[in-house]
Phi, psi and omega in degrees: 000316175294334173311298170335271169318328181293317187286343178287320172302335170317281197306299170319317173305303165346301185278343169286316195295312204279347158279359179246330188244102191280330177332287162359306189288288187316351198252323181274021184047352162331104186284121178281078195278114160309141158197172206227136191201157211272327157263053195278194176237178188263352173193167172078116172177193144080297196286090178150127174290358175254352184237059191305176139248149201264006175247115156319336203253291183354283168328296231259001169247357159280339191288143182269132174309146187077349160331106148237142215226144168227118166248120166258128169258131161318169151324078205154186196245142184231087159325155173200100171299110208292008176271025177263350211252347183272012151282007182246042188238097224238135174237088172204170194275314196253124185254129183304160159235091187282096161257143202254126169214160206238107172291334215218189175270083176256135167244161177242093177256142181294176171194167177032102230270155176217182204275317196190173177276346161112188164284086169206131154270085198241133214216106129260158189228101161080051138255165121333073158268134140283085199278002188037257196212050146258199204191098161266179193235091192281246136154023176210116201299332168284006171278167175187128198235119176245125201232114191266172141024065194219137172248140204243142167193172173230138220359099127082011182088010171254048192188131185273178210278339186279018199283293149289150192285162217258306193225144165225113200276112202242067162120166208019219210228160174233118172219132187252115172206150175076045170231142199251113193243127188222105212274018185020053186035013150278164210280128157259204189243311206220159172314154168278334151203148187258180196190136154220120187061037194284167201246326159203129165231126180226132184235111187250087188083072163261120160241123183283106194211135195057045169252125204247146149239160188294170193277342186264011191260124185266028167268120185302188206245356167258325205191124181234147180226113182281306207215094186276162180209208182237024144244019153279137181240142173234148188216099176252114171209151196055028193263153190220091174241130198220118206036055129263190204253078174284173184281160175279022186230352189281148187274294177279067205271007177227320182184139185221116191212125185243118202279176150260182182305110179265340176346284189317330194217042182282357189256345183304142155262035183263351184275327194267002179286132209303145179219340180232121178247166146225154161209141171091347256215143172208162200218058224233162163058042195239147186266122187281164134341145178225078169185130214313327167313315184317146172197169180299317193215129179232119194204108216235150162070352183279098148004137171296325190246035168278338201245136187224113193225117182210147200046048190260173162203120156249103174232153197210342204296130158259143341266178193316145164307120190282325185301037189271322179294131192251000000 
């Protein structure tokens, strides 16, 4: 009986102290669980399933540096205001790791456009986003925003999905994968997404179909890198993009990617390592520029052997091209 009691009193001092130092749980590899449900309460909440929170923003302002958190979200539609993300501005090494999933058919519509996502590595699984007419934004080489099995669309799919680009990436990493993205031949503005200096985007079993630019516009239509380097990596493999539209001026009607100067660092050996890897992968029946510059992929400033393209098919051509294969 006495045995008893000591070990219980072990564990309660135990579950205080680690609810008072949550760094601990992180240091213990430990996962912190969340949970979010429409019948939830609006505060004092969330770490119990028996006690949800009815707000997602609720959650994600509770979480802590050094932190890793798995949040289930219920069934039902969630604002998610992108200025919750200016709680995640850490002047530390180590960034939580926030994964977000969806138990049920849970949506997310954004709100309120903000600078970035802060110092956080965050991960959604299996929602409904609305990106209505925002953007997030990475800007920190340790951050990194990941979107898994998620169908993305704006307001409410009557806005294409490119009329802004879904992410712009000035520094860490993006990666979108096991998703069917589909722009219903409305017209957009911008790359689906843009890049300057990432540290990786990477895109895995994705399919693209129908996705439009305006006829005047020269931004390709998946993925522009203004300023590629040599710690970057781009990774396309099992990706399938098909009828889509480029504008009628664009040179780079699919992906555009611009190296920086390598003169300066030509002895490294890191300028020969594959840095744009496609695989797996086509890029077949899309409708181009109808102007002799045009191509599928415009890829500037890179070494012949930076670049590695296998099992591959790229054809864009009417009528086809015999030469496709990679």
């Amino acid at each position: 009986m006495i045995t008893a009691l000591l070990l219980a009193f072990v564990s309660l001092v135990s579950s205080y102290q680690i609810a008072l130092n949550p760094q601990s749980i992180h240091e213990s590899n430990q996962v912190i669980e969340y949970y979010v449900n429409l019948q939830g309460q609006a505060n004092t909440c969330g770490i119990s399933q028996n006690i949800p929170c009815m707000h997602l923003y609720t959650v994600l302002q509770q979480v802590r540096f050094k932190e890793q958190v798995l949040i289930h979200v219920a069934d039902g539609t969630y604002e998610l205001p992108l200025s919750t993300f200016q709680y995640f501005n850490y002047n530390d090494s180590v960034f939580p790791i926030v994964d977000i999933v969806a138990e049920e058919d849970a949506q997310i519509k954004l709100e309120e456009q903000y600078q970035s996502i802060g110092q956080v590595i965050i991960s959604f699984t299996n929602f409904s986003i609305d990106f209505a007419d925002l953007f997030f934004q990475i800007d920190d080489d340790g951050s990194s925003l990941k979107f898994s099995s998620c169908n993305i669309f704006r307001n409410a799919g009557n806005t294409a999905i490119n009329s802004h680009s879904l992410v712009i990436v000035d520094r860490g990493s993006l990666i979108l994968e096991k998703m069917n993205i589909t722009g219903n031949i409305l017209e957009g503005n911008e790359a689906l997404i843009q890049s300057s200096q990432p540290l990786l985007i990477q895109f895995t079993s994705l399919n693209i179909t129908r996705l439009s630019l305006m006829s005047e516009n020269v931004e390709p239509l998946l993925l522009s890198v203004t300023e590629h380097d040599l710690n970057s990596q781009i990774l396309v493999q099992d990706v399938h993009m098909k009828w889509n539209y480029a504008g009628n001026k664009a040179e780079a009607d699919i992906i555009y990617i611009h190296m920086k100067d390598q003169n300066t660092r030509k002895n490294d050996d890191s300028s020969t390592k594959p840095i744009l890897l496609i695989e797996n992968s086509e890029i077949i029946q899309n409708t181009l520029a109808p102007i002799q510059e045009s191509c599928a992929i415009q890829i500037e400033g890179l070494k012949p052997q930076q670049i590695l393209i296998k099992n591959s098919t790229i054809n864009n051509r009417s009528p086809p091209n015999n030469d496709k294969q990679y």
